[in-house]
N, C-alpha and C positions, 0 to 999 in steps of 0.2 A: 441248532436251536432245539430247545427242549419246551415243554409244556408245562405251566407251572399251576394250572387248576382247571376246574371245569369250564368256568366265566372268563378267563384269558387266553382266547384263541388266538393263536398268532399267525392264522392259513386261513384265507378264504375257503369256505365250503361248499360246497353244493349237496343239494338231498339228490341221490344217485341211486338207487339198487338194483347194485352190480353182486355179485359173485364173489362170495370170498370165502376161503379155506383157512383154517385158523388150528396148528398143532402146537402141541409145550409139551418141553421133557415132562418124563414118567406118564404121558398118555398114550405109548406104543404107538400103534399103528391105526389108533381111533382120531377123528379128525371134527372138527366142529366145521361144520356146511352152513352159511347161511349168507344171508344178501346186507350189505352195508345200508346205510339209513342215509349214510353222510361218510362224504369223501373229500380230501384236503392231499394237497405236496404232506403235511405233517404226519395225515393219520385219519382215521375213521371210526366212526361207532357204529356201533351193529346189537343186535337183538339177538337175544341169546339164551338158553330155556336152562343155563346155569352158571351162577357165578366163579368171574377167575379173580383171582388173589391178585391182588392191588402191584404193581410193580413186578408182575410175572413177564417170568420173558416167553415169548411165544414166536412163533413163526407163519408168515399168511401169505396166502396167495391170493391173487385178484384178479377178477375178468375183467377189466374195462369194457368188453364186448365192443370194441372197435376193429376187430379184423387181427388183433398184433397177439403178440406173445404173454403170455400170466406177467403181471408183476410181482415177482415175488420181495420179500423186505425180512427182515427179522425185526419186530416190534416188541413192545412193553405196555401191558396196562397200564392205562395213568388214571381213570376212574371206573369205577362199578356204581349201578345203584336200580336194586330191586323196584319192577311196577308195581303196583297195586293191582294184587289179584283182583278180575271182576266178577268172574264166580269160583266158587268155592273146588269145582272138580277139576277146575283147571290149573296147569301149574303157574308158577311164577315166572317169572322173565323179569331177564337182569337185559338194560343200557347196560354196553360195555365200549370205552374209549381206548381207542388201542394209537400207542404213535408209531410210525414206523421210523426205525432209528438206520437202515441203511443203502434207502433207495439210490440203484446208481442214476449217473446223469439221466440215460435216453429214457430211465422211465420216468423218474420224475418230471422231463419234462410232458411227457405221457398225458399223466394225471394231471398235470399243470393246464396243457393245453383241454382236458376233456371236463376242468371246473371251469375256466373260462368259458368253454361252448355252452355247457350248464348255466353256468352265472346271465349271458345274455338272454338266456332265454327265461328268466326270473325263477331259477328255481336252486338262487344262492340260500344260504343257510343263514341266518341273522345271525351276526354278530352279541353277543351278548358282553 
């Protein structure tokens, strides 16, 4: 399954922030560190102090912070879109929508099973 816009989620989400490490060729050995907003079997968006190229393939790693192993995936951006600076000395921050395109089973069901535990306890991500 792929994703085909920002408004056609096709994964339950839950707001989660968990841990995620996020590398794409030509960035060496530099790694983007920062906490997911929202977590899905599909993919996740995260907060991010600069924008990645629309369809980049990149590579992430994830804390679930349940006790188990990183999930790692190789993803693809499927949306970017700059906030509105609120003051002027501060920088921009990009929403970025990452899908992960090759979770194997046991983690998927992983994250499957820790949006569910999320989702009872109301803190799914509305459907838009």
């Amino acid at each position: 399954m792929t994703w085909e816009g920002l408004n056609r989620r096709q994964f339950p989400r839950a707001n989660f922030p968990c841990l995620i490490k996020i590398v794409h060729d030509g960035q060496g050995d530099e790694a983007i560190l920062t906490h997911t907003e929202n977590i899905s079997t599909g993919g996740s968006s995260v907060i991010i102090k600069k924008s990645l190229e629309l369809f980049m393939a990149v590579k992430v790693e994830v804390d679930l912070m349940d006790g188990g192993d990183i999930v790692a995936s190789n993803a693809k951006v499927v949306w970017a879109v700059r906030r509105k600076a609120i003051e002027e000395q501060k920088p921009s921050f990009y929403d970025v929508g990452l899908e992960f395109l090759d979770l194997n089973e046991v983690a998927r069901q992983r994250v499957a099973r820790t949006v569910e535990h999320l989702v009872r306890f109301g803190r799914q991500t509305p459907m838009y």
